[in-house]
C-alpha positions as a printed NumPy array, in Angstrom:
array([[ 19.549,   5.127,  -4.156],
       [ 17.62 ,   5.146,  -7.463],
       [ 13.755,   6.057,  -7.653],
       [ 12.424,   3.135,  -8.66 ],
       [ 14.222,   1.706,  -4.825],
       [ 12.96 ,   4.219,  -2.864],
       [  9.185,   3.876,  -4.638],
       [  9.305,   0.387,  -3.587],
       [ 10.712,   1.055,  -0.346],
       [  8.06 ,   3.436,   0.337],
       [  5.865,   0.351,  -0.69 ],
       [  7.278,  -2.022,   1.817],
       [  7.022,   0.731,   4.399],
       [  3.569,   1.55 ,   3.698],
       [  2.358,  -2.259,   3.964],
       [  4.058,  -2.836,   7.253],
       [  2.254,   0.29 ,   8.159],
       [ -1.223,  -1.066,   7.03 ],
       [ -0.658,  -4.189,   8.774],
       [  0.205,  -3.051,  12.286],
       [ -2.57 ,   0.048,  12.586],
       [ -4.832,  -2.237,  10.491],
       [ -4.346,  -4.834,  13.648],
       [ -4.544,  -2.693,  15.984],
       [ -7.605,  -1.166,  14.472],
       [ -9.488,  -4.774,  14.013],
       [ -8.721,  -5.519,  17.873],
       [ -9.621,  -2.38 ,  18.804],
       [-13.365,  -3.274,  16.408],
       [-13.568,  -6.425,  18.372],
       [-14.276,  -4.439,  21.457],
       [-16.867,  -2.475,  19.774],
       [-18.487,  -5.828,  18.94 ],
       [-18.387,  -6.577,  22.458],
       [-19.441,  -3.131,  23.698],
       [-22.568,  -3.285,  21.367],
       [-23.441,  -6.947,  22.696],
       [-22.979,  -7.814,  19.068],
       [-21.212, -11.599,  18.314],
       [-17.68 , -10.702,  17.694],
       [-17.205, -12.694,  14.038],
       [-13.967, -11.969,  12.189],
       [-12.829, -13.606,   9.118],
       [ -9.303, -13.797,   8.231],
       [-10.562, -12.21 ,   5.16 ],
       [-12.058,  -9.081,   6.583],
       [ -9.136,  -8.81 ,   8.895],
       [ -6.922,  -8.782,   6.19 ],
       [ -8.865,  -6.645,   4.134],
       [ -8.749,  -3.996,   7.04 ],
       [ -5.269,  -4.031,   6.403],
       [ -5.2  ,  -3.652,   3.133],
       [ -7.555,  -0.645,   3.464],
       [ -4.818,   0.771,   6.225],
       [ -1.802,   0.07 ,   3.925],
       [ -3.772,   1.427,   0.965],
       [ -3.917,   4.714,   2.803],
       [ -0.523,   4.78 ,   3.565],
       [  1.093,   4.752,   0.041],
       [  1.1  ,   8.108,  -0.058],
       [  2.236,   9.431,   2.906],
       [  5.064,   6.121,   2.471],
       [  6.334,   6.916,  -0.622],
       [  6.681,  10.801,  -0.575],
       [  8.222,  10.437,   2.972],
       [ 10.999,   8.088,   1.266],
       [ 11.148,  10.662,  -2.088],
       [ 11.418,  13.813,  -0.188],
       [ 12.279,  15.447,   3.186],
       [ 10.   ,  18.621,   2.338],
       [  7.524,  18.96 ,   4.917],
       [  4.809,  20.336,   2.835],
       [  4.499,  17.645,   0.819],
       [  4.816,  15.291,   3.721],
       [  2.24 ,  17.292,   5.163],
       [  0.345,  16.916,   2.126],
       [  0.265,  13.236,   1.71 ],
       [ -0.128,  12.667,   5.262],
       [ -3.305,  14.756,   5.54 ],
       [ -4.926,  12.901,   2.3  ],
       [ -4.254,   9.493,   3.697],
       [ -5.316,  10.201,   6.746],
       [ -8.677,  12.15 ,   5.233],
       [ -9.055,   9.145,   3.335],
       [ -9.288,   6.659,   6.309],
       [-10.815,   8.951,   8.213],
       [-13.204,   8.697,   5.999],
       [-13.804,   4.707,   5.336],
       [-13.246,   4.674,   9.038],
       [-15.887,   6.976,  10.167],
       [-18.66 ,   5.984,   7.791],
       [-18.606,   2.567,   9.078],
       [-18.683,   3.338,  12.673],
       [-21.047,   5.54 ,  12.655],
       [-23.191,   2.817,  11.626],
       [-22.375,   0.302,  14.188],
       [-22.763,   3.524,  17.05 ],
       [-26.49 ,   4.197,  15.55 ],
       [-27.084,   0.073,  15.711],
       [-26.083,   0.342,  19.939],
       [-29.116,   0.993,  22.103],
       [-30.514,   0.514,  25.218],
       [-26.392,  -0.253,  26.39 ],
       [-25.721,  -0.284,  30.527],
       [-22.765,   2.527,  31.346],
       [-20.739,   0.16 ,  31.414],
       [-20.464,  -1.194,  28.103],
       [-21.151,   2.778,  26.765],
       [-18.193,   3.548,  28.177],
       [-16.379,   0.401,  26.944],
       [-18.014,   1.836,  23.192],
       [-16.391,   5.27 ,  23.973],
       [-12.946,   3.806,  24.482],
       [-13.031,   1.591,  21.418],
       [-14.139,   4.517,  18.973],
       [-11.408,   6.669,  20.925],
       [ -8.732,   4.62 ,  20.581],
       [ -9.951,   3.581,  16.719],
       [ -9.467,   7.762,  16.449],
       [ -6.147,   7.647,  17.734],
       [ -4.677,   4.618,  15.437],
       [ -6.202,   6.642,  12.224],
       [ -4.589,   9.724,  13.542],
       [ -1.667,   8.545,  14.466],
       [ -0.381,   6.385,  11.434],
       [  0.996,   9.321,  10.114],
       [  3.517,   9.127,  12.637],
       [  3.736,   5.607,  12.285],
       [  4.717,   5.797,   9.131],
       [  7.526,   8.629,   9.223],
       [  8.891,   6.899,  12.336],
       [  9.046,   3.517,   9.591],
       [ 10.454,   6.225,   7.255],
       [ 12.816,   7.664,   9.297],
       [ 14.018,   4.511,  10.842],
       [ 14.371,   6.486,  13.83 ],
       [ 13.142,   3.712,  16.175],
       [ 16.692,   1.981,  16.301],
       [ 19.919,   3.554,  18.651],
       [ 23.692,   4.215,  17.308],
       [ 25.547,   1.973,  19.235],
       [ 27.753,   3.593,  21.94 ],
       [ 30.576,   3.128,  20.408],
       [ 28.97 ,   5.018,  17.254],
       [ 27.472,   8.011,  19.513],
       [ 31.074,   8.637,  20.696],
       [ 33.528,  11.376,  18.855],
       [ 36.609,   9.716,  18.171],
       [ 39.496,  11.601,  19.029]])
């Protein structure tokens, strides 16, 4: 497989990255909304934005995965993608946290399971990504698995 292939495989794998933690990330900002008693008003734009901002992050960590097996670059390009929207991620929530007062318990604690699980997608498209990589989420068949004799 030439350079140029895996480049633009890392690409492809980095986009389909964006798109599902981006998702996952804008429903998961929807119940922040809600949690703040704010109107929950999404564009199409802004939600695909979001994703772009999720696959943008994921370039690196997409395209050294598919150029490499070392782990310390892995490592390396994981950690600045994920510093990187850690960072975009952070700065804007902190602002919509700051905007929630006088909230019952019950829709704090519906605010603290939003931003948790908003902390878990961002720190856990790494693994996404290298299980996109990898394409370890598909099975040999049986008859594959088997030693033949």
């Amino acid at each position: 497989m030439t350079v140029a292939m895996r480049i633009g495989l890392g690409l492809v794998v980095a986009v389909v990255a964006g798109v599902l933690d981006g998702g996952m990330a804008r429903l998961l900002m929807r119940g922040v909304a809600l949690a703040t008693e704010q109107v929950p008003a999404f564009s199409v734009e802004a939600t695909l934005g979001i994703m772009l901002i999720f696959s943008i992050t994921a370039v690196p960590l997409g395209v050294t995965a598919k150029l490499t097996s070392r782990r310390g670059a892995r490592l390396a390009a994981g950690a600045l993608g994920t510093l990187m929207l850690g960072f975009f991620t952070t700065s804007i929530g902190i602002q919509e946290v700051t905007n929630a007062n006088g909230l019952t318990a019950l829709h704090q604690l519906g605010l603290g399971a939003c931003v948790a699980g908003l902390a878990a997608v961002v720190l856990l498209q790494p693994w996404v990504i290298l299980r996109l990589v990898n394409g370890s989420w598909t099975r040999p068949a049986l008859a594959d698995a088997l030693p033949s004799s």
